[in-house]
N, C-alpha and C positions, 0 to 999 in steps of 0.2 A: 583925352585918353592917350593920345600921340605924344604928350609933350612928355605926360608921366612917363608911357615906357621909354621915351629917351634917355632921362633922369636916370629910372631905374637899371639901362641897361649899362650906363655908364659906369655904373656902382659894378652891375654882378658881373662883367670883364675882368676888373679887378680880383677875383678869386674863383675865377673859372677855371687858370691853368691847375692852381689847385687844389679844386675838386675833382678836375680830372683824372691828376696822376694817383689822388688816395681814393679815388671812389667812391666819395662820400656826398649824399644832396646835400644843397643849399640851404637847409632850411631857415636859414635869416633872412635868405630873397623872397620866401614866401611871407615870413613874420613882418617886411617893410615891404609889400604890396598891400599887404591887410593893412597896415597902419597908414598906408598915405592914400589908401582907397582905390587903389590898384585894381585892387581885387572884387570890388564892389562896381565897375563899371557896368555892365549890361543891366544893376538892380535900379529898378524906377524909382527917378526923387524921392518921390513920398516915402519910402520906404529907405533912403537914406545913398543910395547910389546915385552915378551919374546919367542915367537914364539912356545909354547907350544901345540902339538894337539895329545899326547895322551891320553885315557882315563885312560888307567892305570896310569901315570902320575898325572891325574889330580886327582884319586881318592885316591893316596897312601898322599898328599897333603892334601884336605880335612879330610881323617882322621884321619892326626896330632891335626888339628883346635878342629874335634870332640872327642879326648882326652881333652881336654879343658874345654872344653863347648858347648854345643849345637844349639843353638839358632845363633847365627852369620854365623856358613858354613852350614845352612842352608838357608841363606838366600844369602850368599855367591854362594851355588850350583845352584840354581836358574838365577844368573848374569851368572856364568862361561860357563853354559852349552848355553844358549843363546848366548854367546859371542860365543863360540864355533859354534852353526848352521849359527853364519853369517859368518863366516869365510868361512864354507861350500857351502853358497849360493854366495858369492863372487867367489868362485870357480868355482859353475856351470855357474855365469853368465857371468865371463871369456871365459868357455868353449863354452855357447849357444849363444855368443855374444850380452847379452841383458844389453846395458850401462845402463839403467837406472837403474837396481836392484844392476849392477858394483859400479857407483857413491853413490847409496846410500848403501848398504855394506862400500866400504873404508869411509864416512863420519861417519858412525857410528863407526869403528874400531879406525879408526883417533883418535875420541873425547876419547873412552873406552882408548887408549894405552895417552893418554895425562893426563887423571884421572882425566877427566870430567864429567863421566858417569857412572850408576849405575845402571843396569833392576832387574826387581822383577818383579814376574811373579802375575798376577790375574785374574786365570784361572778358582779355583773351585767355585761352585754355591750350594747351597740347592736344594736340590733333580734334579740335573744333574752329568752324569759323565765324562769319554774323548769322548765318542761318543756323546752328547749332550752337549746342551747350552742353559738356558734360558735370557740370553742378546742377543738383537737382534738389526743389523743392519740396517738403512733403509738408502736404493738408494736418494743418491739430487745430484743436481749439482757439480760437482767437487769429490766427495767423500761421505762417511758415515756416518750417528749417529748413535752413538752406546747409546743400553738404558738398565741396570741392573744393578743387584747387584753382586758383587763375593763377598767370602768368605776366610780368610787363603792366604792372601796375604803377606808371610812371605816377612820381612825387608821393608812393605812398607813408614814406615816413613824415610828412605835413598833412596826412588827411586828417581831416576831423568825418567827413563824409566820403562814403565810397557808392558807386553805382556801380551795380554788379546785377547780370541777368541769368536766368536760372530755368531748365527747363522742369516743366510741369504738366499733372493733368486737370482737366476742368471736371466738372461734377458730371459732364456728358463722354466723360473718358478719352478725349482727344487731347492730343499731345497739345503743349500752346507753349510760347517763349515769356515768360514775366521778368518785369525787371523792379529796382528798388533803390532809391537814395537813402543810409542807412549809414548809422555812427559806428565808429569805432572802439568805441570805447562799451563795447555791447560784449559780455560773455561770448565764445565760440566764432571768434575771430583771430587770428595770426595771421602780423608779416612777419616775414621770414628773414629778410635783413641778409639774401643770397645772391646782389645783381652784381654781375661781375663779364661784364660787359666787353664787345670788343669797340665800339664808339658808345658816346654817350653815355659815358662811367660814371659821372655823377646825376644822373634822371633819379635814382631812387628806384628804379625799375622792377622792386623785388615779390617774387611770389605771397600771393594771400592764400592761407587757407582758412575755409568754413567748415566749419563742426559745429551741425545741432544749433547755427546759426537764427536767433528767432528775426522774425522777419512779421509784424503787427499788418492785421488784413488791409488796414487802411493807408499802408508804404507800399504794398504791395500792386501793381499795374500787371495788365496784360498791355503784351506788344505785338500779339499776332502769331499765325500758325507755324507750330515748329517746322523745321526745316525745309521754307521757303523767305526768298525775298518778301521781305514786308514792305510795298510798295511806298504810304506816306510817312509810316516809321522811318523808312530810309533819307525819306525827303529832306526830314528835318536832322536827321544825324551826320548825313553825308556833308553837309555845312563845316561838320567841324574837319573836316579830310582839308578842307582849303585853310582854315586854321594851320595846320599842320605842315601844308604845303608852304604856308610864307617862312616859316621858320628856315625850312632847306634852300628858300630861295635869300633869306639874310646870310646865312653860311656861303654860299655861293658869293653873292657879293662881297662878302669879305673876305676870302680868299681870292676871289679876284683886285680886290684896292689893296690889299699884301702884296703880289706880285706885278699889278703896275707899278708903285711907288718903286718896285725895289728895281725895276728895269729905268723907270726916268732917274735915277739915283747912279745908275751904274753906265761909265764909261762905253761909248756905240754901243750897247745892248737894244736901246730902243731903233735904232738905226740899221737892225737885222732884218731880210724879210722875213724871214717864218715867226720872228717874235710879233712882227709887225699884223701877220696872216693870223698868228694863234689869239694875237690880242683882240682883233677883228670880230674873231667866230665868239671867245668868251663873252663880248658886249652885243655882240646879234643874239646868243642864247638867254642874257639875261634880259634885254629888254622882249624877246619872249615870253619869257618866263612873266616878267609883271603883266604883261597884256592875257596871257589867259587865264591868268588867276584874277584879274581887275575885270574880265569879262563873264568867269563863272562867279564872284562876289554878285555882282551887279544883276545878273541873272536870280540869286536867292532873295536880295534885297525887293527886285520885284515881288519874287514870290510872297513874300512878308509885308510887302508894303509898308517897307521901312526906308526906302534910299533918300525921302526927302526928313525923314526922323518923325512920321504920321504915326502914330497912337491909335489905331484902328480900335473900336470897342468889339469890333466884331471877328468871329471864330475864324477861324484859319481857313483857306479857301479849299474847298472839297475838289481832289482831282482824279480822275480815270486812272487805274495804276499805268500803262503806257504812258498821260500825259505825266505821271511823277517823276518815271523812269528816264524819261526826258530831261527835266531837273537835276536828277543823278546822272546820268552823263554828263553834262556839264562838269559836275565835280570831279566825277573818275576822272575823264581826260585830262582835266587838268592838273590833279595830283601826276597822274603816271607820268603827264609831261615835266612837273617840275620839279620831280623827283628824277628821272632818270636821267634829263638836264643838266640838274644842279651839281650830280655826283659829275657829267663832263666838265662844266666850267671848275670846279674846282681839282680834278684830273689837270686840265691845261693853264689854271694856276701853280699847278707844283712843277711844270714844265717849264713855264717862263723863269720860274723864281730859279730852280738849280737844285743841288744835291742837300742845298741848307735846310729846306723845306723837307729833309725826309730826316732830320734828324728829332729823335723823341719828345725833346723839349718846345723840339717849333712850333708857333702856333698853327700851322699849318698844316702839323703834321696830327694834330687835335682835329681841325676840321675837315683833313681828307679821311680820318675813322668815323667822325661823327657823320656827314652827308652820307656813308654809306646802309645807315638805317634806316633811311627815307623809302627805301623800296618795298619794302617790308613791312611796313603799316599800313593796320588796319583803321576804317574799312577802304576797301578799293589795294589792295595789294597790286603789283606788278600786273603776273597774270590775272587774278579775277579781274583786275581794271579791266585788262585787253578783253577779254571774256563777255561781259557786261556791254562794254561800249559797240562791241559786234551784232551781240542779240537786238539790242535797241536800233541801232542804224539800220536793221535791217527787219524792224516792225516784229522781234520773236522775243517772246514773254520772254524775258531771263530765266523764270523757274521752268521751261520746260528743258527736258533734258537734251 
């Protein structure tokens, strides 16, 4: 999976600068992940992928992609990690014997390992977070309509699949959060085709909206009580936060090997002390940065009992919501650390390099807009990171107020 994203990332550099300056996805990078099986990594052999299911794995992969460019395993991480929870639910529904979420798992992995399939997720909303949703549900015959708008629906002009959660009531009248992996190509659906972005201008980033959107009872999942933290829901989504995080830690690094080459290249530059100090603190933050995203990977891989590539037949391990929330910090921290990291070392890349690095064409000047979206994503944003990792350090349910 490493060596492909190298390959791959090698190619989409080549036409990153511009996609950047017109704004427009990649969608060829997505059409040759699907065709060299890219994209098909976390789906198991038999089903036609490379049977990939660790996290750490998957995130030392992604952030080849995000030495590269940004905007594609980003929209990349999004597929993999979804790809990956069906894999999961396939598992449990082996174990709890329930064929029908069985069938449909292997139909979905089938298509994903065949590279016919592509999910993109369109989840966030104006003024809602993970614990809300202002798209909402309504009960008919057969299934759902779903009616809203989301936001930041990176890679959605490559979707074929979208996952999108929606709030709802159950027959006992309590509000409940449902979510759905659901085609595109389905009546009462629009992208908008409006992302116009200050980094990250080519992600494809653009609003979806649902209208009268059907949504079949058997796509349709509950994820748990509206607005509260869903404790093992979070367990397994929060996974992809460290996805996300390698990307801004590849950006980092490549704006830091920009602005050393350019100091060993240039006459006493390297021979400065404060170049010498700034270079210092940049290679102390990133090998940070690898150690506690290599240490919350390796933390989930246990939880999956996946780090030596074991196949467990058996359901996912039942945890205390406190011991999940535990799991999940792990992740916050370490997103928040490598995101607001990442934006300093490549800060004191553009320092070392000089006034070239701010000019619009520089690459540099690409990846000091792009790292500053890292703070900003969901789940685990800036503050709710801070927010979250306090409650748990200090034994207090996240959901209480």
């Amino acid at each position: 999976m490493v060596e492909l994203a190298e390959k791959h990332a090698a190619d989409f550099a080549t036409r990153a600068a511009e996609h950047d300056r017109d704004g427009t996805f990649a969608t060829e990078n997505i059409t040759a992940m699907k065709q060299s099986g890219f994209a098909a990594a976390a789906v198991p052999k038999e089903f036609g992928g490379m049977g990939v299911t660790s996290i750490h794995d998957c995130i030392v992969a992604i952030n080849r992609l995000g030495r590269a460019e940004g905007a594609t395993p980003l929209a990349f991480t999004m597929h993999l990690f979804r790809t990956l929870s069906t894999v999961r639910a396939l598992r449990n529904a082996i174990a709890s014997g329930n064929r029908m979420r069985q069938q449909r798992s292997e139909d979905m992995l089938k298509k994903i390992g065949a590279g016919g399939l592509f999910i993109t997720v369109a989840n966030s909303e104006r003024g809602a977070n993970i614990r809300t949703s202002k798209t909402l549900a309504t009960k008919v015959d057969g299934g759902w309509l779903f009616n809203g708008v989301k936001t930041f629906a990176t890679g959605s002009p490559s979707a074929d699949l979208l996952a999108v959660r929606a709030r709802y009531r159950n027959e006992a009248g309590e509000e409940r959060m449902g979510a759905a992996i659901v085609p595109v190509d389905r009546p009462g659906v629009q992208i908008m085709d409006n992302w116009d972005g200050l980094g990250m201008r080519g992600s494809g980033s653009h609003d979806v909206v649902f209208t009268d959107y059907p949504v079949k009872d058997d796509e349709f999942d509950d994820i748990g009580e509206y607005g509260k933290f869903n404790a093992p829901f979070l367990a397994v989504a929060s996974g992809s936060s460290l996805g996300l995080s390698s990307i801004f830690l590849g950006i980092a690094e490549t704006a830091h090997d920009i602005a050393v080459t350019a100091m060993k290249n240039r006459e006493e530059a390297a021979s400065y002390p404060m170049n010498q100090a700034t270079a210092a603190e940049s290679e102390t933050g990133l090998a940070a940065m690898r150690g506690i995203l290599g240490r919350a990977a390796l933390s989930y891989d246990d939880f999956f009992n996946t780090a030596a590539g074991v196949h467990d037949p058996n359901p996912l391990p039942v945890l205390s919501d406190m011991e999940a929330y535990e799991l999940i910090k792990n992740a916050a921290m370490a997103k928040k650390f490598v995101m607001d990291t990442a934006c300093v070392v490549v800060d004191q890349a553009l320092t070392l390099y000089g006034g070239g690095g701010f000019v619009a064409n520089s690459t540099l000047a690409r990846l000091y807009r792009d790292v500053r979206a890292g703070p900003f994503m969901q789940p685990w944003a800036r503050n709710q990171a801070i927010e979250l990792i306090g409650k748990v350090s200090l034994g207090v349910d996240p959901n209480d107020e």
